[in-house]
N, C-alpha and C positions, 0 to 999 in steps of 0.2 A: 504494500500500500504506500501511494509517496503523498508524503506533508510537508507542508512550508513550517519553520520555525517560527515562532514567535518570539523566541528569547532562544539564548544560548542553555544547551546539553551537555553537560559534562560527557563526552564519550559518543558523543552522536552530531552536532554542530553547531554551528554558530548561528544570528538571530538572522531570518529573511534566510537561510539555507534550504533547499528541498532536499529531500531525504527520503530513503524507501528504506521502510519499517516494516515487521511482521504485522499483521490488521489488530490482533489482539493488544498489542503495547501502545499501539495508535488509540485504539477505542477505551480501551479499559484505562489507561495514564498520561497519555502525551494530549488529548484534546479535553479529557474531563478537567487536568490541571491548568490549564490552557496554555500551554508550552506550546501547541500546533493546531494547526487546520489543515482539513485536507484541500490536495491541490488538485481543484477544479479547477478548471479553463479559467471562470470568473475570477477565482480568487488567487490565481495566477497573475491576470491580467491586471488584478488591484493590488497586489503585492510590488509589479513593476513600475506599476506609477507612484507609489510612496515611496521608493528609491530614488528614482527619476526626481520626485519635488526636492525628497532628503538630500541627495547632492546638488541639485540647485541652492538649499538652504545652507551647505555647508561652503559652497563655493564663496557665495557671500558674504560667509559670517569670517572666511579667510581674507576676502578683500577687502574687508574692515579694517580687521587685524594687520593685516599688512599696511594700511594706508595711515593707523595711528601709528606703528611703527617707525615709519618717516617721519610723522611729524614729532615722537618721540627722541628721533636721530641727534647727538649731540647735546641733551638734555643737561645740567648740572643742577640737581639740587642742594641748596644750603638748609642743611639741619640745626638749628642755632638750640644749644643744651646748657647744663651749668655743670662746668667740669675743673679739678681739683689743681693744683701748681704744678704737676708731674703728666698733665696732660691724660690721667683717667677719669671718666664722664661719672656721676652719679647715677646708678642707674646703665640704663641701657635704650639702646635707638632701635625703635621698633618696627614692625612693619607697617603699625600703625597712624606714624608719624612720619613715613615715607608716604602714604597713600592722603596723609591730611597736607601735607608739600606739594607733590603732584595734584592734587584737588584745588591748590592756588594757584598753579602756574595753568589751572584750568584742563584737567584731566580725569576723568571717572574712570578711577581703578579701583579695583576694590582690592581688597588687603588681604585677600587668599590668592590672590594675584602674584604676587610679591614673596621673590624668594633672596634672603640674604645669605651669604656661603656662611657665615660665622658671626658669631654677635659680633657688636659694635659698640663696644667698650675703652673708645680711647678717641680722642681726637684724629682726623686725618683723613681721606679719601678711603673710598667704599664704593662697589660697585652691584648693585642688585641688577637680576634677572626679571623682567615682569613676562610672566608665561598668558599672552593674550590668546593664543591660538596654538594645537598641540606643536604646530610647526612653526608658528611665529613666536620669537623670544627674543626681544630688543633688552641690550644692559645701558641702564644709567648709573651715572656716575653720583655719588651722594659726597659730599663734604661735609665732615662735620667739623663744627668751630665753638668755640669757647662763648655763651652769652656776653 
């Protein structure tokens, strides 16, 4: 019996995969759960088309990504903290206060966005990764400076 996935199968496929399955594990597990449907012409034919829009929607959501990237390009934010004679910051620079800096120079990033290699505990240059898209990932450059 062949069925289109609905979602990913440990040991049988991945989501939007057709797949030929014994009728019994189709009927009795795979569609009561809703893990699959069976692949009739129609739901064939409608399965193609959510793909078809789904990489339309992701095409776009890359060309976003890619086009704040650019305008991301060359970016330096100043982190202004209050830090001790020896140049160690009270505290620590977060992601959170990278994404509220980017948010004045006019930016909507949110702060799961935002990956820093190692806390940032000392005065000095820094460099975070903002992961906008799985394949776009522009790094800006952070300063941080003494209040």
């Amino acid at each position: 019996m062949e069925i289109i996935l609905k979602q990913s199968v440990k040991g049988l496929g991945d989501k939007d995969d057709r797949v030929v399955v014994k009728p019994g594990y189709a009927r009795n597990y795979l569609i009561p759960q809703g893990y699959a449907i069976l692949a009739t012409p129609s739901n064939i034919k409608m399965m193609e088309e959510i793909q078809r829009q789904q990489a339309r929607k992701r095409e776009q959501l890359k060309r976003d990504a890619q086009n704040l990237a650019e305008r991301l390009e060359g970016l330096s934010l100043e982190i202004k903290t209050k830090a001790g004679e020896t140049g160690k910051i009270f505290g620590a620079v977060t992601v959170l206060q990278i994404s509220a800096a980017l948010r004045e120079k006019g930016f909507e990033i949110d702060r799961r966005q935002i990956d820093i290699a190692d806390d940032i505990k000392m005065l000095g240059s820094y460099h975070a990764v903002l992961n906008l898209h799985k394949e776009v990932k522009p790094k800006v450059s952070i300063e941080v400076v003494a209040e």
